[in-house]
Z-matrix of the N, CA and C atoms (Angstrom, degrees):
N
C 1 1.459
C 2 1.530 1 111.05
N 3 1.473 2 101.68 1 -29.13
C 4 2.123 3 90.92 2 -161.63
C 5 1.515 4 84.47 3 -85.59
N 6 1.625 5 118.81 4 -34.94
C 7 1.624 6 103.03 5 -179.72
C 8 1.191 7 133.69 6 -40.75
N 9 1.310 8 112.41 7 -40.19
C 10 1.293 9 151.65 8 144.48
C 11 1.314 10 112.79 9 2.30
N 12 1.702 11 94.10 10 -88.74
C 13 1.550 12 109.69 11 178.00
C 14 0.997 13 116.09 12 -59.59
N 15 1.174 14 130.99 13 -44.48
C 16 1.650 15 146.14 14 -176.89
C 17 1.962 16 106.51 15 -53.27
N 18 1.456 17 101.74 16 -45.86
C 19 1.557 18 86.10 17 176.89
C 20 1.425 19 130.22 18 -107.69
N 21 2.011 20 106.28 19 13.97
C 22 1.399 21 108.03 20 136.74
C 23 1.317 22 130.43 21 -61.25
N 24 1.347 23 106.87 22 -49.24
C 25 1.328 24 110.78 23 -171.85
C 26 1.427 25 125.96 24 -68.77
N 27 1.189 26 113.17 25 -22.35
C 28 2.054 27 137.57 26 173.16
C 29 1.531 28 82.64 27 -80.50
N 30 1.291 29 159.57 28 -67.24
C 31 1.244 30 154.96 29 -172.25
C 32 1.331 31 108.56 30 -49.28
N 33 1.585 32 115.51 31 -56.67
C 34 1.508 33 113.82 32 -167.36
C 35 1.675 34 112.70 33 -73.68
N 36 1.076 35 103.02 34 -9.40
C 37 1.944 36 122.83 35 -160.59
C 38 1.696 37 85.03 36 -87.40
N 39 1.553 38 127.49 37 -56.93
C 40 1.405 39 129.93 38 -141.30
C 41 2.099 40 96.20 39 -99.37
N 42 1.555 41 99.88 40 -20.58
C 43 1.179 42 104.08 41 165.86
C 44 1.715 43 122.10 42 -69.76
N 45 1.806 44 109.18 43 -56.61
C 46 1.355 45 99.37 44 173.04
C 47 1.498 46 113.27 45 -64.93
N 48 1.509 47 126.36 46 -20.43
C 49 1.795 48 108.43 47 172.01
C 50 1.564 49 113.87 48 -74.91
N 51 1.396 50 114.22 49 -23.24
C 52 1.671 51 94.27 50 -173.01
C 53 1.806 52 92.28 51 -92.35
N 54 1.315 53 142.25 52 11.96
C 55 1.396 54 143.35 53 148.86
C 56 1.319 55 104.37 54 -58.64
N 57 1.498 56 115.85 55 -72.93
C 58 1.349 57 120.79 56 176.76
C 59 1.683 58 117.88 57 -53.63
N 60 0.916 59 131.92 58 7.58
C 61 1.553 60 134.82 59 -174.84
C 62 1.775 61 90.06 60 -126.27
N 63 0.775 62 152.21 61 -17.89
C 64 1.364 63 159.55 62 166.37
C 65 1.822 64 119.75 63 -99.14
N 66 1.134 65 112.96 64 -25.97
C 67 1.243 66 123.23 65 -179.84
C 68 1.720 67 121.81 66 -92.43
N 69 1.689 68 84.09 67 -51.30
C 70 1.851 69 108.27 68 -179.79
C 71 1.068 70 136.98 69 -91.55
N 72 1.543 71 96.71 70 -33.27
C 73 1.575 72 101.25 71 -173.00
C 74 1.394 73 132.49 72 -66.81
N 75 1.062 74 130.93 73 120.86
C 76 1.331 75 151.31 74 -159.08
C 77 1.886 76 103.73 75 51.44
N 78 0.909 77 102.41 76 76.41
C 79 1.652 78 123.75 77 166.94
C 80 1.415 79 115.67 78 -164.47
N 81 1.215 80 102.63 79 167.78
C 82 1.410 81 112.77 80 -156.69
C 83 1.805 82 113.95 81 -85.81
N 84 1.210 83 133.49 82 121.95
C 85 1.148 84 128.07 83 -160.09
C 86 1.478 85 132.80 84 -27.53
N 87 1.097 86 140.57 85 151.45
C 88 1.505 87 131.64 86 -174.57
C 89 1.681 88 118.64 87 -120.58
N 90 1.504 89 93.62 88 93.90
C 91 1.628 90 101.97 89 175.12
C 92 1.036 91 119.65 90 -42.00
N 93 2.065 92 123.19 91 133.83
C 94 1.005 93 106.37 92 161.26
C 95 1.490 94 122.94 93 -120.66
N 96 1.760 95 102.47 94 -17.95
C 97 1.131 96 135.82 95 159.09
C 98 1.254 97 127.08 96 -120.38
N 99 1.398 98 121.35 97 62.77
C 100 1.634 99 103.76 98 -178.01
C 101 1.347 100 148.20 99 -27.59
N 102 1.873 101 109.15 100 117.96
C 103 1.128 102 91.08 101 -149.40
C 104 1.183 103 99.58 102 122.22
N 105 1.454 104 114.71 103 -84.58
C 106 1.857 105 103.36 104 -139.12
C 107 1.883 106 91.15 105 -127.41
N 108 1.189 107 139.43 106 -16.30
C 109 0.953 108 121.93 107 -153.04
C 110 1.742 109 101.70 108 -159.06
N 111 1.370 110 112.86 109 125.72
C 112 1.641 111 117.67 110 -157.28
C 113 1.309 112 102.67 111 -153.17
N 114 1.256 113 97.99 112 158.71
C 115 1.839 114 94.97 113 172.91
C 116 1.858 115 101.12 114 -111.00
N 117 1.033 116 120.45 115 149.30
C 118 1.365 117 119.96 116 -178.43
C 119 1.607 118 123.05 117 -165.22
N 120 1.480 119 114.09 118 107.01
C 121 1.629 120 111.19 119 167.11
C 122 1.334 121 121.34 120 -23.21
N 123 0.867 122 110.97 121 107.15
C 124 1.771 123 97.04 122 141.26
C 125 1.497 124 114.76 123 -152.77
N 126 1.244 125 130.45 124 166.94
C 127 1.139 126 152.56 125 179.42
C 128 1.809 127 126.63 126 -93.88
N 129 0.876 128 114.46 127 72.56
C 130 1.413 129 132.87 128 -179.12
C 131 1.647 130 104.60 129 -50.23
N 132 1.624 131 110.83 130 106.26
C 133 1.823 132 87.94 131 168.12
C 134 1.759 133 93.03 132 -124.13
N 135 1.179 134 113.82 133 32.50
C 136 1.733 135 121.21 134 -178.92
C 137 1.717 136 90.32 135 -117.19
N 138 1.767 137 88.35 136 -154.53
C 139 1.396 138 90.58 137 169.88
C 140 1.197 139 123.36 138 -134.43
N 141 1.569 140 127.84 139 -110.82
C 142 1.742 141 118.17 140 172.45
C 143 1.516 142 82.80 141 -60.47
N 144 1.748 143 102.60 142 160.31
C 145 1.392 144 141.57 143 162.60
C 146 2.112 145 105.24 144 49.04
N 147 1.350 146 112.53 145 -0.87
C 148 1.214 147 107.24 146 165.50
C 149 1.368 148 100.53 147 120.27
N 150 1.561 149 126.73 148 1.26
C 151 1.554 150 128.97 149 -166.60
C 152 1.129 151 108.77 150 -92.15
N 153 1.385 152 103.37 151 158.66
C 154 1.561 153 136.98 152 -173.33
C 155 2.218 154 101.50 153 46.92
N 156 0.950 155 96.15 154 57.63
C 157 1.837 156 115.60 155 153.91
C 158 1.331 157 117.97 156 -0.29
N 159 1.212 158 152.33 157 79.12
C 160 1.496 159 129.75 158 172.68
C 161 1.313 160 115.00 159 95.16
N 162 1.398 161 118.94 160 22.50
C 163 1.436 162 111.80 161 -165.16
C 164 1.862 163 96.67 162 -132.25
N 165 1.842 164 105.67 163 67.64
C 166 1.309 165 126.97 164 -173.58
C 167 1.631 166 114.91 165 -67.60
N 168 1.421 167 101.23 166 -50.38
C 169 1.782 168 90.33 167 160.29
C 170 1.474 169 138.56 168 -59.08
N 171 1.659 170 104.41 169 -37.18
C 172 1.419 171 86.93 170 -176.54
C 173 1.694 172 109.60 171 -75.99
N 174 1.427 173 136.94 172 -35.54
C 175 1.098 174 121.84 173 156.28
C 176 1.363 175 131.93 174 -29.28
N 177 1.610 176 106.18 175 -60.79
C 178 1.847 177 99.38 176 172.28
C 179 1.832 178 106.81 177 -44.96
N 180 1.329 179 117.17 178 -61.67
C 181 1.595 180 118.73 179 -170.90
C 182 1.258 181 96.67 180 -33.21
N 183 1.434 182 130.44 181 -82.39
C 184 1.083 183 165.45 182 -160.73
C 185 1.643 184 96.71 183 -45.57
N 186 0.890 185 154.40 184 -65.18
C 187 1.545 186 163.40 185 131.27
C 188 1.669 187 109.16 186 -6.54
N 189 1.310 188 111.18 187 -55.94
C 190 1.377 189 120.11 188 170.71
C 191 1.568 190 117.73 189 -58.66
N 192 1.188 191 105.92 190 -49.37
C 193 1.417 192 111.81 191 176.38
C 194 2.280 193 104.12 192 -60.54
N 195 1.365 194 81.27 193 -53.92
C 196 1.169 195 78.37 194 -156.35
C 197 1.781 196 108.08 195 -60.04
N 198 1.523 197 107.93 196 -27.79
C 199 1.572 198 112.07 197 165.23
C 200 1.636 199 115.32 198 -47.38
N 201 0.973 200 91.68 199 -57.08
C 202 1.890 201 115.58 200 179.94
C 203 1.604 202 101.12 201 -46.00
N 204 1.071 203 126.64 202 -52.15
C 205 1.123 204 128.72 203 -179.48
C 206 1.747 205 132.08 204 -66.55
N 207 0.938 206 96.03 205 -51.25
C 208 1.747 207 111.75 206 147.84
C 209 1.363 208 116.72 207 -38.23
N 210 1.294 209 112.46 208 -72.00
C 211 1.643 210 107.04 209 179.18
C 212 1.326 211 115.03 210 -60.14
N 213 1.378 212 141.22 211 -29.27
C 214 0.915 213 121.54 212 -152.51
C 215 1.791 214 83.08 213 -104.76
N 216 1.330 215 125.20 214 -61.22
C 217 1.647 216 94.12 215 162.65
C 218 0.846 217 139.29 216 -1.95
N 219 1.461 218 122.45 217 -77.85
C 220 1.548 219 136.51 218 145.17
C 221 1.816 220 118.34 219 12.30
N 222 1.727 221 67.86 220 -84.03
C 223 1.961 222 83.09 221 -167.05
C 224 1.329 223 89.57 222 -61.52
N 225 1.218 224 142.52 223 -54.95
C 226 1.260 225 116.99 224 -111.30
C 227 1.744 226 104.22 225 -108.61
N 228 1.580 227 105.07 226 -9.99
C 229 1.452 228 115.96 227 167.40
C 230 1.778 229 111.42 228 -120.48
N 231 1.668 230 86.08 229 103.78
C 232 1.819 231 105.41 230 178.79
C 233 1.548 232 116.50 231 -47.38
N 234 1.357 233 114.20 232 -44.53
C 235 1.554 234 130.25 233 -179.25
C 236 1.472 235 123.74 234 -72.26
N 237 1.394 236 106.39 235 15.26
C 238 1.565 237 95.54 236 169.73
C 239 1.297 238 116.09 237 -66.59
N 240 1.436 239 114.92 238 171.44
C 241 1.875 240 103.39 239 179.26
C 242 1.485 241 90.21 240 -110.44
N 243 1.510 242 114.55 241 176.90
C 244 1.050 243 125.01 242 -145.22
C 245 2.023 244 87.23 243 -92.44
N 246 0.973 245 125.47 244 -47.93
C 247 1.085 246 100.26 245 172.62
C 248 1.441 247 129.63 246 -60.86
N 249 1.388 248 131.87 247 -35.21
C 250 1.388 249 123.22 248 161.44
C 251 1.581 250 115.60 249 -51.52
N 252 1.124 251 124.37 250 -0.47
C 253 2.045 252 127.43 251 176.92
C 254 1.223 253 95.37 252 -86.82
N 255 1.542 254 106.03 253 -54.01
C 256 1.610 255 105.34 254 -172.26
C 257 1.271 256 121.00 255 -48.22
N 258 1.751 257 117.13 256 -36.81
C 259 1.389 258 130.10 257 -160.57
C 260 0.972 259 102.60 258 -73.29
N 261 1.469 260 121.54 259 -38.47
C 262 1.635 261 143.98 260 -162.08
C 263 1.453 262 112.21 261 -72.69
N 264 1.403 263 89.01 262 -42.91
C 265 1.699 264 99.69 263 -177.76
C 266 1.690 265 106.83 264 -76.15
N 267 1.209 266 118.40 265 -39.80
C 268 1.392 267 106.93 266 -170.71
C 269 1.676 268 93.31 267 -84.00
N 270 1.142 269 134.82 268 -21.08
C 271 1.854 270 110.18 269 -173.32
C 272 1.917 271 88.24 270 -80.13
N 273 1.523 272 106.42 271 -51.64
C 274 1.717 273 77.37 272 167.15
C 275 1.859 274 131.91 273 -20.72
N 276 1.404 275 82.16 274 -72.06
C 277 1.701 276 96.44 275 -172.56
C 278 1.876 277 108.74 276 -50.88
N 279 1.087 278 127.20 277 -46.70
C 280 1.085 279 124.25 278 168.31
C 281 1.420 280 133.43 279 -68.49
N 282 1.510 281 114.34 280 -13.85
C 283 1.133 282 117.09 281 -171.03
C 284 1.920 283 94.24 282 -107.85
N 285 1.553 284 116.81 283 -17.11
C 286 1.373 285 103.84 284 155.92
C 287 1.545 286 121.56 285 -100.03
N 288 1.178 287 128.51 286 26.04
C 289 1.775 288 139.94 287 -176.75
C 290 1.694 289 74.92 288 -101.64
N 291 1.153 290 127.41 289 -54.76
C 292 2.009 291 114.82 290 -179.71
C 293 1.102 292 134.91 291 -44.00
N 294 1.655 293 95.23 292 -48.92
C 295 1.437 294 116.47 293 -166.27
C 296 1.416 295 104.79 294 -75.96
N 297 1.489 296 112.25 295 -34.84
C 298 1.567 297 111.19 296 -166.19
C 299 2.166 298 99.29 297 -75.82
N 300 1.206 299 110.84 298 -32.70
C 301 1.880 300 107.94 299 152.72
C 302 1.288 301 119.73 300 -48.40
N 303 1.342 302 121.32 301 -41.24
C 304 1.724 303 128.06 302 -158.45
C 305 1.816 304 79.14 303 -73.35
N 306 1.069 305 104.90 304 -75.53
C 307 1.836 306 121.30 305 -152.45
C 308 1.622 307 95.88 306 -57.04
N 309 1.501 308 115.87 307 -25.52
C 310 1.947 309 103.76 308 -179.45
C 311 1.319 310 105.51 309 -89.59
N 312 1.101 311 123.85 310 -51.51
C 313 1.461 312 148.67 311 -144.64
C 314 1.597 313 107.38 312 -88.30
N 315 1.687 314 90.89 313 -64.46
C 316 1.761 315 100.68 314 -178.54
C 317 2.055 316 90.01 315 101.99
N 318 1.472 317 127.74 316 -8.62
C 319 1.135 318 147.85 317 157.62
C 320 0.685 319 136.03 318 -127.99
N 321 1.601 320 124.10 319 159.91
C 322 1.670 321 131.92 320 173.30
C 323 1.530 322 126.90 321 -79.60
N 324 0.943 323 122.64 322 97.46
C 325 1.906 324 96.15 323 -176.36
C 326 1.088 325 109.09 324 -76.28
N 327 1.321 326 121.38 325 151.37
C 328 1.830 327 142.50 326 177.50
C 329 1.147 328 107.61 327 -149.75
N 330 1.158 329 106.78 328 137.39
C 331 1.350 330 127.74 329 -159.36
C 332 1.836 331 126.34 330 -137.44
N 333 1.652 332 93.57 331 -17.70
C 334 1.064 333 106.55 332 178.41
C 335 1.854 334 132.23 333 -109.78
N 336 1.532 335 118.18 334 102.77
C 337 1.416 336 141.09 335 -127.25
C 338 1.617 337 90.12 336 -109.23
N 339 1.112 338 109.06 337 91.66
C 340 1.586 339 117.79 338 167.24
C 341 1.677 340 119.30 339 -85.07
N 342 1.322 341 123.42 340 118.51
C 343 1.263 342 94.13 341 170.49
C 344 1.822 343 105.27 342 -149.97
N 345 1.475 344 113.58 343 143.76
C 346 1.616 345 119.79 344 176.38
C 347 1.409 346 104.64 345 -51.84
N 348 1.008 347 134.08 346 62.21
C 349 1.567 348 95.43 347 177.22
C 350 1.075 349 121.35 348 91.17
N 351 1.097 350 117.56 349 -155.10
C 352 2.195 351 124.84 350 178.49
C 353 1.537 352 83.08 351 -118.22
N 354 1.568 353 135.64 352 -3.04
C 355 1.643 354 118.72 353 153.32
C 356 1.668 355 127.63 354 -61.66
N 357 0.316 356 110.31 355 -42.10
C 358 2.167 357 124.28 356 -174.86
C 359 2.139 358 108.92 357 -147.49
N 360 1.228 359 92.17 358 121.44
C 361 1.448 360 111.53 359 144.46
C 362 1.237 361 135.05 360 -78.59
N 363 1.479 362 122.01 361 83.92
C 364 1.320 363 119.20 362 -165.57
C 365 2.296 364 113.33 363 -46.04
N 366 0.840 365 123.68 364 -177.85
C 367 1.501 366 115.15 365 159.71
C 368 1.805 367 112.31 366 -82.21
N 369 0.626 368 118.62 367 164.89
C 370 1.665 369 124.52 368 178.30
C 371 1.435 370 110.47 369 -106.31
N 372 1.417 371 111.53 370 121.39
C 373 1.117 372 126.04 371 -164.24
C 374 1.808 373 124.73 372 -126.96
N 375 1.210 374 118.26 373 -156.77
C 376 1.667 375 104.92 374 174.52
C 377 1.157 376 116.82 375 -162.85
N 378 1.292 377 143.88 376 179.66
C 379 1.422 378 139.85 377 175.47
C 380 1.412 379 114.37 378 -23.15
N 381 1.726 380 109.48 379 -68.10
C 382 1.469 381 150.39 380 -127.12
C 383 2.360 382 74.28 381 -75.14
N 384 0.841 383 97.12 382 -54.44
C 385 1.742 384 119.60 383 -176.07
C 386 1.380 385 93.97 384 -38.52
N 387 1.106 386 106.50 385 -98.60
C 388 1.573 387 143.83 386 167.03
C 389 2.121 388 94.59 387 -4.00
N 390 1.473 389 97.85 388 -73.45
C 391 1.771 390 92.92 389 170.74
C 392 1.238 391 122.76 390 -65.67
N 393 1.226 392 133.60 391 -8.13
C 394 1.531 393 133.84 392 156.63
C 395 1.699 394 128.01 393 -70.70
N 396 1.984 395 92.53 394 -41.18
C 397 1.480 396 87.45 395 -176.73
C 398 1.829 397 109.28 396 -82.44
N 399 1.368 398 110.06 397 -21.85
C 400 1.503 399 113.73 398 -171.07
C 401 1.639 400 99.42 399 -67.11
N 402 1.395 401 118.18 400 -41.65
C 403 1.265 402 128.28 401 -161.02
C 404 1.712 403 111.54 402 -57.59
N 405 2.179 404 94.08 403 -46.41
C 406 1.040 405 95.83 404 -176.72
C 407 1.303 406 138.78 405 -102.89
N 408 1.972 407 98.75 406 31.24
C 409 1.318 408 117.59 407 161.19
C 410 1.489 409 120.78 408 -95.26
N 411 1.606 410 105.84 409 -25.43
C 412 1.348 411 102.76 410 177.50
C 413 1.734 412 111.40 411 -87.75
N 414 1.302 413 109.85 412 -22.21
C 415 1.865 414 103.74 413 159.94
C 416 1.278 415 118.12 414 -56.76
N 417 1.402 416 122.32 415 -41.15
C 418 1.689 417 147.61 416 176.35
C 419 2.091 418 92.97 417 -48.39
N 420 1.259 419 118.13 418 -62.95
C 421 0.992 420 143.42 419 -168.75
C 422 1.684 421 101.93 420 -56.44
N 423 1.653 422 120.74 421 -72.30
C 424 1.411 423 94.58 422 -176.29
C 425 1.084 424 84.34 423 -126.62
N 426 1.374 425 124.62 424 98.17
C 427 1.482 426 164.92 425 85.53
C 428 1.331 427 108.24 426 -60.96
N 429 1.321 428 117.64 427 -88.15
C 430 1.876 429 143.15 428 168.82
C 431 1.831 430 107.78 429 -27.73
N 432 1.663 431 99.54 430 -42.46
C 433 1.707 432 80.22 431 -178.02
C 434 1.631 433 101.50 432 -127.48
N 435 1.313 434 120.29 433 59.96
C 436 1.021 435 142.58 434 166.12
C 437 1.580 436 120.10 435 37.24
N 438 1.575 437 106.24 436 44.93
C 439 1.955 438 118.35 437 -171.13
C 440 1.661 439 100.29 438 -106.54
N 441 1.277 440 113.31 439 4.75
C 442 1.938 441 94.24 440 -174.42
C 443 1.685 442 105.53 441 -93.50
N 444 1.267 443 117.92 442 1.34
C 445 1.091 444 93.84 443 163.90
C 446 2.042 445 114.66 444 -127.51
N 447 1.416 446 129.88 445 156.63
C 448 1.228 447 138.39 446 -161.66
C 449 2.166 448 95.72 447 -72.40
N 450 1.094 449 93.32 448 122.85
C 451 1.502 450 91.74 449 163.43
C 452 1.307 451 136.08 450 -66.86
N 453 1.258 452 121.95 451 103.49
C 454 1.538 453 100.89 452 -154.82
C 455 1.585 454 104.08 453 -98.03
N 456 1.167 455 112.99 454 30.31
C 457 2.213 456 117.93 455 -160.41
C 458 1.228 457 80.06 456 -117.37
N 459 1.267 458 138.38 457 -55.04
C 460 1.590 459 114.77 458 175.62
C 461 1.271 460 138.82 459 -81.40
């Protein structure tokens, strides 16, 4: 089942970037909310919000590890609860919808242009994002109130 999820979501992630590479690239942004919400190319060779510039290996490492780590979590502790798999599985899935850009590309594509207003320009981001940060609020979540692992006393 989590395989499952994992290779919708690496499908749906690599589908909306090769849209945006067919749709966006080199054209002029695409309103969807004026104002606050746009579709827009760009080329990511940093990471969240545009940091650390050009620095494509240590991300892949860093991705690897952090893949590596997941699975073997996974296997190796029976008592997770079923929502901590889910969480696991989608920061997986998002954190390999990146990697598989880093290793083709040598970049990230993002495509998706958030912004307040004429107050703040959010960074431009993409699916692959989107399943990392959701993922790693609901790990944040039962971590903090003690649900990632199965109770086995009752």
């Amino acid at each position: 089942m989590f395989y499952i999820i994992a290779i919708i979501l690496i499908i749906f992630d690599q589908l909306t970037k090769y849209l945006a590479v067919k749709f966006l690239l080199g054209k002029n942004p695409i309103p969807i909310i004026k104002n606050y919400l746009q579709l827009n190319y760009v080329e990511n060779f940093g990471a969240a919000f545009g940091i650390l510039q050009n620095k494509q290996l240590f991300f892949v490492v860093i991705t690897i590890v952090v893949l590596a780590g997941i699975i073997i979590y996974i296997r190796k502790h029976t008592n997770i609860s079923k929502p901590m798999k889910v969480a696991l599985t989608i920061l997986f899935s998002g954190a390999l919808g990146n990697l598989i850009d880093r290793l083709r590309l040598g970049y990230v594509i993002d495509f998706i242009d958030v912004k307040f207003g004429k107050l703040y320009d959010f960074p431009v981001f993409n699916v692959a994002d989107c399943l990392v940060v959701v993922s790693t609020i609901i790990i944040a979540y039962l971590v903090l109130y003690d649900k990632y692992e199965i109770n086995m006393e009752e």
